[in-house]
C-alpha positions in Angstrom: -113.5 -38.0 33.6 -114.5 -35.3 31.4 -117.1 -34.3 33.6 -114.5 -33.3 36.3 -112.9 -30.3 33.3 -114.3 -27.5 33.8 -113.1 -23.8 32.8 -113.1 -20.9 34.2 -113.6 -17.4 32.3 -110.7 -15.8 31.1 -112.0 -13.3 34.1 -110.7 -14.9 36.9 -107.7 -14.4 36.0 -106.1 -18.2 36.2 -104.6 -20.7 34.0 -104.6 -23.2 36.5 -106.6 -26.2 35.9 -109.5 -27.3 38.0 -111.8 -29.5 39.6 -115.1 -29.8 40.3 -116.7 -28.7 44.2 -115.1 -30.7 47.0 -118.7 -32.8 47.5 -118.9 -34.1 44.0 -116.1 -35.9 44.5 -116.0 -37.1 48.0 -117.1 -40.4 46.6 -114.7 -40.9 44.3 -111.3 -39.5 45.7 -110.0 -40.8 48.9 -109.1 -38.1 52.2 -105.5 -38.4 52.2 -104.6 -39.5 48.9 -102.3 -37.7 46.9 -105.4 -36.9 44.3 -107.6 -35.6 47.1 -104.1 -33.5 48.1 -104.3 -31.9 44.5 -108.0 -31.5 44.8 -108.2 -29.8 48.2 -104.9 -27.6 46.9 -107.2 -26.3 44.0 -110.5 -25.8 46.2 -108.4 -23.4 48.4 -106.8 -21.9 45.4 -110.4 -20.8 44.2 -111.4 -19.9 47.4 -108.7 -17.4 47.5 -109.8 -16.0 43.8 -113.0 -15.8 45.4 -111.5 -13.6 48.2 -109.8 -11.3 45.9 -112.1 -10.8 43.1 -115.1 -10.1 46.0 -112.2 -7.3 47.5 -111.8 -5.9 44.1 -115.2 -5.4 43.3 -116.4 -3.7 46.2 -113.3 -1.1 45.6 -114.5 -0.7 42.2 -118.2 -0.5 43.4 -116.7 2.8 45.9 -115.6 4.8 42.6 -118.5 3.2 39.9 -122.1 2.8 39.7 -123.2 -0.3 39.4 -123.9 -0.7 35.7 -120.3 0.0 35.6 -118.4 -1.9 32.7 -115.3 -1.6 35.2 -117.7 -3.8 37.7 -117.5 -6.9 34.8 -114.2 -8.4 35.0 -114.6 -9.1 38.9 -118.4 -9.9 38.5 -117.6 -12.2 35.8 -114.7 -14.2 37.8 -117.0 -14.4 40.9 -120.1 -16.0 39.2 -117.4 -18.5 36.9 -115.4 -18.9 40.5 -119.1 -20.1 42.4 -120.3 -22.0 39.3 -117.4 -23.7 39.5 -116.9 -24.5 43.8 -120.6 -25.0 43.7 -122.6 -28.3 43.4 -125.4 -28.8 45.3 -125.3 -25.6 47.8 -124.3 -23.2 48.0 -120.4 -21.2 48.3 -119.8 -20.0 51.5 -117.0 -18.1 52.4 -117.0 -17.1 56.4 -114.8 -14.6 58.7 -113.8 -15.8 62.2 -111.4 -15.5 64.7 -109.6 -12.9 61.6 -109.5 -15.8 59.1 -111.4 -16.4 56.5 -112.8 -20.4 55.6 -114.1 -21.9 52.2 -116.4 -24.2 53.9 -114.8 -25.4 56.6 -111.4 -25.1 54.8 -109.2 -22.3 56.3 -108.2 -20.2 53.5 -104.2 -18.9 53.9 -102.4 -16.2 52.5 -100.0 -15.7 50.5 -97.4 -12.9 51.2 -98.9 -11.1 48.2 -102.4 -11.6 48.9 -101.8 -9.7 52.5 -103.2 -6.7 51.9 -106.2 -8.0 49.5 -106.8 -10.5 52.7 -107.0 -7.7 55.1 -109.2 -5.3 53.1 -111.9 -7.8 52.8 -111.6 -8.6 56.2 -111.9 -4.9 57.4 -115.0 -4.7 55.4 -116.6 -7.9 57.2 -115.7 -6.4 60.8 -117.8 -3.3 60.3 -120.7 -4.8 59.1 -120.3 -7.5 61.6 -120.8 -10.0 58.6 -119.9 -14.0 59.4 -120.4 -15.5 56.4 -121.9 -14.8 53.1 -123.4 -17.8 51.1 -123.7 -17.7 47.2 -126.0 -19.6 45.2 -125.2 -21.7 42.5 -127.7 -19.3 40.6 -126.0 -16.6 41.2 -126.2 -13.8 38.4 -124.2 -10.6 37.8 -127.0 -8.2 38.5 -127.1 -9.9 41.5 -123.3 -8.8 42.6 -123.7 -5.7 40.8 -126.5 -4.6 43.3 -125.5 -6.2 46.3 -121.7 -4.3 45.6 -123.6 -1.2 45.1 -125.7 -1.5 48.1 -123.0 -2.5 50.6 -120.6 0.6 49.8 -123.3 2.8 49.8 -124.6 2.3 53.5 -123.4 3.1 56.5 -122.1 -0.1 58.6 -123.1 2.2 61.8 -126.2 3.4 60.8 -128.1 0.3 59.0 -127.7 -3.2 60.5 -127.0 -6.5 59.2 -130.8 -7.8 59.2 -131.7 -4.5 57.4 -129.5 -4.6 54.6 -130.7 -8.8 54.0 -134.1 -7.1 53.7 -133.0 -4.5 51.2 -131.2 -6.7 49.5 -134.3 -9.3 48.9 -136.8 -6.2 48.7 -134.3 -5.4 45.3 -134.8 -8.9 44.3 -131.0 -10.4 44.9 -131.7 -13.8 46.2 -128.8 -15.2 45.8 -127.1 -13.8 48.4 -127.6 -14.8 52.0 -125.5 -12.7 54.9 -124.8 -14.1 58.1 -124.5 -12.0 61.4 -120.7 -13.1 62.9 -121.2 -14.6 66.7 -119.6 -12.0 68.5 -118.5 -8.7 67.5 -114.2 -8.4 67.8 -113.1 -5.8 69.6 -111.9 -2.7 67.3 -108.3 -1.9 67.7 -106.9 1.7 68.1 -106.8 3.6 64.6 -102.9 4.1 65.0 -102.6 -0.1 65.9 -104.9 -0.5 62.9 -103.3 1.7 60.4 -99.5 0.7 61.7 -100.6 -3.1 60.7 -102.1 -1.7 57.1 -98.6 -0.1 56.6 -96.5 -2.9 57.8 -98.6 -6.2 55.7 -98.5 -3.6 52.9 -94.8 -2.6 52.9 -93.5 -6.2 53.4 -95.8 -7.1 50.3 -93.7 -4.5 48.1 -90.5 -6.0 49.5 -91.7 -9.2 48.6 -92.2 -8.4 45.4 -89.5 -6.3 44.8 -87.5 -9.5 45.9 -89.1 -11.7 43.5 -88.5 -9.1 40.6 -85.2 -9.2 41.1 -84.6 -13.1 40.8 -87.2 -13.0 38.2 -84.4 -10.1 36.3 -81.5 -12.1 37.0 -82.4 -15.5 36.3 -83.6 -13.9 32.7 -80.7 -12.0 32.1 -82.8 -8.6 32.1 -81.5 -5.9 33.9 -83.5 -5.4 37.1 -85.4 -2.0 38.4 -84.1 -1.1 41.6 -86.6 1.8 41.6 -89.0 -0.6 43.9 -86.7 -2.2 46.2 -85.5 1.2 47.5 -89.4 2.4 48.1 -90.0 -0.3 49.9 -87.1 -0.3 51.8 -87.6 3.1 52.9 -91.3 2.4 54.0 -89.8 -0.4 56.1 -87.9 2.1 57.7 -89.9 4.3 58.6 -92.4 1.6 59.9 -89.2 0.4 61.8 -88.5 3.8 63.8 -92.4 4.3 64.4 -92.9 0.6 65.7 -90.7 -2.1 65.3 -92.7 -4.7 67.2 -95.1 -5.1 64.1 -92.8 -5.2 62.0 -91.1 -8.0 63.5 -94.5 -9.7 64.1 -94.2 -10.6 59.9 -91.9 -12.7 60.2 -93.1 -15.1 61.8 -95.0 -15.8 58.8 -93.6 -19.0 57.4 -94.3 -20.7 54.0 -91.8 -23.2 52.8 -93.6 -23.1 49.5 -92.2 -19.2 48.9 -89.2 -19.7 51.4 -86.9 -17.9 49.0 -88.3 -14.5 48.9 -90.0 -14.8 52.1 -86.9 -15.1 54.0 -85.6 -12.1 51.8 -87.9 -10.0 53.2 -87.7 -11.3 56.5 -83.8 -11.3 56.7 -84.2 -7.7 55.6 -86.6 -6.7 58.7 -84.7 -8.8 61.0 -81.5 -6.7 60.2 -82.7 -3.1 60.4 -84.1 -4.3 63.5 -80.6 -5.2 64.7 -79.1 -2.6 62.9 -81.0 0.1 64.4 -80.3 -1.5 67.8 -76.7 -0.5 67.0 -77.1 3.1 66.0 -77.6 3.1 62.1 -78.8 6.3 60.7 -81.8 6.3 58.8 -80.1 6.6 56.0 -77.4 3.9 56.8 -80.8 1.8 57.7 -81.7 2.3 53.8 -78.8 1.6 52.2 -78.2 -2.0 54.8 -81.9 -2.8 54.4 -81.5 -2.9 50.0 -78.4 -5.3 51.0 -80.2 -7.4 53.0 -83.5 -7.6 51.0 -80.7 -8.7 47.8 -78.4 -10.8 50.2 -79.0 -14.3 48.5 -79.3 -12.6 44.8 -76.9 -15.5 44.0 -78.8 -18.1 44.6 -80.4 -16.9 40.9 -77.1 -18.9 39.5 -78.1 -22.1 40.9 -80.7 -24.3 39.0 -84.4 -24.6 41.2 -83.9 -28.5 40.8 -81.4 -28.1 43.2 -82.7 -24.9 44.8 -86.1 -26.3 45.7 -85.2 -30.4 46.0 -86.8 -31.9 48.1 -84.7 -34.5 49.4 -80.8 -34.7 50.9 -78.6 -32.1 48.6 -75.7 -34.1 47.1 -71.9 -33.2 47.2 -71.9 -31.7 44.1 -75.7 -29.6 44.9 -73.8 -28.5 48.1 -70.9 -27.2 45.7 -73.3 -25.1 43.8 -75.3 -24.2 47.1 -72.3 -22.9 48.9 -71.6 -20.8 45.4 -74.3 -18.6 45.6 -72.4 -15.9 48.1 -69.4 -15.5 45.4 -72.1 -15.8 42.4 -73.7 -13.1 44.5 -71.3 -10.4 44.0 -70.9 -11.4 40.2 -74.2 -10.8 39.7 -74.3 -7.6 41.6 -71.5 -6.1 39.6 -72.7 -7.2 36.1 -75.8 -5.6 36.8 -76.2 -2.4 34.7 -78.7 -0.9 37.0 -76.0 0.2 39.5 -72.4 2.3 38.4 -70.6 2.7 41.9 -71.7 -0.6 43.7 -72.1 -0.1 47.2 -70.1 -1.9 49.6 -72.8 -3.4 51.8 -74.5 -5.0 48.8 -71.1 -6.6 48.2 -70.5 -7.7 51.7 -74.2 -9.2 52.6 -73.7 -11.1 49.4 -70.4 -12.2 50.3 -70.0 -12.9 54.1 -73.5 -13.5 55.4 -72.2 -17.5 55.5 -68.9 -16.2 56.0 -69.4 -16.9 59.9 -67.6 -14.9 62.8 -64.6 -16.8 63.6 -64.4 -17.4 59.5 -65.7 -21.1 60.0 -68.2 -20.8 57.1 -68.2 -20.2 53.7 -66.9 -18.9 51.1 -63.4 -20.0 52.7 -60.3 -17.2 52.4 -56.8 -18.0 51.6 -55.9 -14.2 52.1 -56.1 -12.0 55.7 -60.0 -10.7 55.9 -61.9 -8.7 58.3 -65.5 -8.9 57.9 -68.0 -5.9 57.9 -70.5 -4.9 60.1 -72.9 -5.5 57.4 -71.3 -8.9 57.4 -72.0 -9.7 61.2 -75.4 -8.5 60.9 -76.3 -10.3 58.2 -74.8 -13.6 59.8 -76.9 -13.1 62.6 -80.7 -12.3 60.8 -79.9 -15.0 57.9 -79.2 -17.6 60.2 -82.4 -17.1 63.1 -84.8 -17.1 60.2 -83.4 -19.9 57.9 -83.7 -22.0 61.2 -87.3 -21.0 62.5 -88.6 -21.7 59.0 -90.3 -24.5 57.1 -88.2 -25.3 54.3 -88.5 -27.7 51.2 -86.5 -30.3 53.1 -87.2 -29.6 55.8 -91.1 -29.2 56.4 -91.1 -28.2 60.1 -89.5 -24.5 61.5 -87.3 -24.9 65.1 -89.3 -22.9 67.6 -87.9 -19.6 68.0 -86.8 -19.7 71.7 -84.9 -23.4 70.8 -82.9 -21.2 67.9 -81.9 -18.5 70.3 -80.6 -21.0 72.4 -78.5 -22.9 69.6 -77.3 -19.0 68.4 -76.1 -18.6 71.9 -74.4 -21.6 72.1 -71.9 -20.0 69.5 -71.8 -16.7 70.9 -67.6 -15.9 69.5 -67.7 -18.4 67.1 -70.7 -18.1 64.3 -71.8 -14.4 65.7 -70.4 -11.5 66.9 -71.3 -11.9 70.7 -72.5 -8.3 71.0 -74.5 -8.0 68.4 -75.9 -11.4 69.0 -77.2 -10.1 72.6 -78.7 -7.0 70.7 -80.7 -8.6 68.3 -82.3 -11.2 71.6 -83.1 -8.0 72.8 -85.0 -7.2 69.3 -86.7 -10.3 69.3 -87.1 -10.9 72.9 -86.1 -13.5 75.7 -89.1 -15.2 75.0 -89.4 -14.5 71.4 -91.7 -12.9 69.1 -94.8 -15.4 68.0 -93.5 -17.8 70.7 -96.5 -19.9 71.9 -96.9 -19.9 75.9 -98.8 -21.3 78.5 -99.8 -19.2 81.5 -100.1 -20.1 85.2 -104.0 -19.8 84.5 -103.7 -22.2 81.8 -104.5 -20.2 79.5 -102.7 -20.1 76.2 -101.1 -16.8 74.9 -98.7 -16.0 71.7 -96.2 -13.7 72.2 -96.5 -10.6 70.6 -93.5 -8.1 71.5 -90.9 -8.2 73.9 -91.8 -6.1 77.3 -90.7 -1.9 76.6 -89.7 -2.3 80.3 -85.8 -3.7 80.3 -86.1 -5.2 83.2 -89.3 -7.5 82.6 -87.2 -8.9 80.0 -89.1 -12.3 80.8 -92.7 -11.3 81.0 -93.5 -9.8 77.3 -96.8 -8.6 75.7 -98.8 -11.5 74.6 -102.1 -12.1 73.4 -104.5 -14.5 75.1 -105.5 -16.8 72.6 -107.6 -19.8 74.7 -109.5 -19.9 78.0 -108.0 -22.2 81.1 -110.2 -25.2 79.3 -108.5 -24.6 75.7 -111.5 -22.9 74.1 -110.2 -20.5 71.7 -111.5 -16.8 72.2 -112.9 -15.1 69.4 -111.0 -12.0 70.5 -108.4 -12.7 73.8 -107.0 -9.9 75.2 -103.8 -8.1 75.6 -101.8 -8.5 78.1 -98.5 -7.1 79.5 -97.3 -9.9 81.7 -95.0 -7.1 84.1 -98.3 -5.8 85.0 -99.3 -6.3 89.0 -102.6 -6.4 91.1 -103.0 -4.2 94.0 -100.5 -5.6 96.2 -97.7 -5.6 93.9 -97.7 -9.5 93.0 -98.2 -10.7 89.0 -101.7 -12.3 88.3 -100.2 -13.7 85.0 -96.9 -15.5 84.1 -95.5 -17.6 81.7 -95.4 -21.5 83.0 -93.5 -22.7 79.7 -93.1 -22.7 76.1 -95.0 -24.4 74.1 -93.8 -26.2 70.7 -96.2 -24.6 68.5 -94.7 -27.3 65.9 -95.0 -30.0 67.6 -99.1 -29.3 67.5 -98.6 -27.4 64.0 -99.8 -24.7 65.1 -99.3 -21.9 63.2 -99.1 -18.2 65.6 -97.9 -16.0 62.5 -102.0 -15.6 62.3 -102.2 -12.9 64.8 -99.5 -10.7 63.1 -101.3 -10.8 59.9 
């Protein structure tokens, strides 16, 4: 088996193990078997190295020439990264349909890796690029000159076809660019640039999540310095368009459920908190609350955090801990003197339930914030909607609204429950839907009309036959022909889990 060891430079900044290309091993390791499971898991992981190294050289490339020492530690990791993936083609990483595909493998995100996704991608649309393949001969005076080349010309005023001839004419033959089959349409500059802002400012709250669990579980004390930037960007991306914000949390990955669901918890709330007349200030100060609600799960070990299978008594003992261990945590922390009372009461009553039917459970009279109630509310729509470790499939939305409203007075505050249907919608955000056309269409944002509360924006996403569009339009469903009737309505929801089908794609 030592044939199947291979490193990778220090360069490619990994010390992961890995495997040999997918084809050299197609013989020997069986599809579904839980070696060809580990195989396929390290293929993507180097396909999303690839990704990132290629986005960081080309940003280099825009402030270096291309003899650059600054150009060698991304070079480096690309031609160790394709050396690697590589046996007897070529690597070829394509853009479609705003994804990007190892091969035929779909290459996913990580909530870190959003922006670094994004950037390439924007680079890919304006040159109208589909694919680029790279040989297994690949140099780095080859990358050097083709980085150098493709941030030096203009996407509108040389073509595709031209810049393959320059680049053989310069003697990179390594490199082979593919025109992309049809050309997506371009969004608005103020669409575009809301989107940057919002993948960008969850990222920051993401991390600023992790840091803190990182700090406690350490003993270290954490920098809040972060978590309020962030926080404020996400407010201010909240007052200037709070459908795209929302649209980021329908980004589900059990595999980083904890700080995930931070951040989404966090955006859920000043969603619903703003709906109730927050200041922008109050927005702040709930939104650090809520990004730090489930800081006690940091006392709990991750055998029990992250088990896979049915918690025990005694793990549910420790689970239903983590609200009290919470506000330990937050007062032994030396990075705050006056604690402030909503970080004490997300931490402590978000399970607390509205009738007081949850936990922790009160011997003493109690009457539970607003802070409290609105954290009740976010906590509980996305912890149901997404994939956990135990639980590997996410409720659809629209299923979870219905449950929440089924204890409207009891779990939630009734009021507050009807505002935040309104934040999400009727038919809720990154709900899958199919159309009296047959078409299919995801749910974007809930209709800006009140009283089209049932006919939101969504996007078109496959023809009447099921053929997905490379770029389906937009569609506001309230929208009439000439003599007043709709031309599009929803027939019903779809169970975009039953097909595993994954609409967080078009928010990202």
């Amino acid at each position: 088996m030592s044939e199947m060891k291979l490193a990778v430079e220090s360069s490619a900044t990994t010390d992961q193990p890995f495997l040999t290309h997918e084809k050299s091993l197609s013989a020997k390791v069986a599809r579904g078997s839980e070696a060809r499971d580990i195989l396929d898991q390290q293929i993507l992981w180097l396909g999303a190295q690839c990704v990132s190294q290629l986005y960081s050289l080309l940003r280099t490339a825009r402030i270096h020439d291309r003899g650059n020492a600054a150009l060698s530690q991304p070079v480096n990791a690309i031609v160790s990264i394709v050396k690697t993936l590589a046996h007897d083609g070529p690597v070829t990483l394509r853009f479609q349909n705003d994804f990007f595909f190892l091969g035929d493998m779909h290459l996913k995100m990580t909530i870190q890796q959003i922006s670094v996704f994004t950037g390439l991608m924007d680079i890919f649309a304006a040159w109208k690029l589909g694919a680029i393949s790279l040989s297994p001969a690949i140099e780095a005076t080859d990358l050097r000159e083709f980085a150098y080349m493709l941030v030096t010309l203009d996407p509108n005023a040389v073509t595709l076809s031209d810049f393959s001839l320059q680049l053989r004419e310069r003697g990179v033959q390594t490199i082979e660019l593919d025109q992309a089959k049809s050309i997506d349409v371009k969004r608005t500059d103020r669409h575009s640039a809301t989107r940057s802002l919002a993948k960008n400012g969850y990222a920051q709250a993401a991390g600023a999540a992790q840091a803190l669990s990182n700090s406690l579980r350490e003993g270290r004390a954490p920098n809040f310095k972060q978590a309020k930037r962030a926080i404020e960007n996400l407010v201010d991306l909240m007052k200037y368009d709070e459908s795209i914000l929302l649209g980021l949390t329908t980004l589900r990955c059990h595999d980083e459920y904890t700080h995930n669901h931070s951040v989404n918890v966090c955006v859920l709330s000043l969603a619903l908190a703003n709906r109730a007349g927050y200041s922008k200030v109050e927005l702040a100060d709930l939104g650090l609350a809520a990004l730090f609600h489930d800081s006690g799960k940091s006392s709990i070990p991750l055998e029990v955090l992250n088990k896979p299978t049915e918690l025990t008594e005694n793990d549910w003992q420790m689970m239903r801990s983590h609200p009290t261990e919470g506000v330990l945590n937050l007062v032994r922390l030396r990075g705050i003197t006056n604690l402030p009372g909503r970080m004490a009461a997300a931490s402590f009553e978000h399970h607390m339930n509205f009738d007081f039917s949850g936990y922790p459970k009160l011997t003493v009279p109690w009457s539970q914030s607003l802070t409290g109630r609105i954290l009740t509310i976010a906590d509980c729509y996305d912890a149901m909607t997404s994939a956990r470790v135990y639980r590997r499939e996410p409720i659809p939305p629209e299923k979870v609204l219905k449950i929440m409203s089924g204890k409207s007075g009891q779990s939630f505050d009734g009021t507050l429950l009807k505002l935040f249907i309104n934040c999400v919608g009727i038919v809720p955000i990154g709900s899958l839907v199919l159309l009296n056309t047959s078409e299919l269409a995801v749910v974007l944002k809930p209709n800006p009309n009140k009283t089209a509360a049932q006919q939101p924006i969504v996007k078109v996403i496959t023809d009447a036959q099921g053929n997905p569009f490379e770029e389906g339009p937009e569609l506001d469903l309230a929208e009439t022909d000439a003599s007043g009737q709709a031309t599009r309505w929803i027939v019903r929801l779809v169970d975009n889990t039953e097909y595993r089908f994954d609409t967080s794609r078009y928010f990202i």
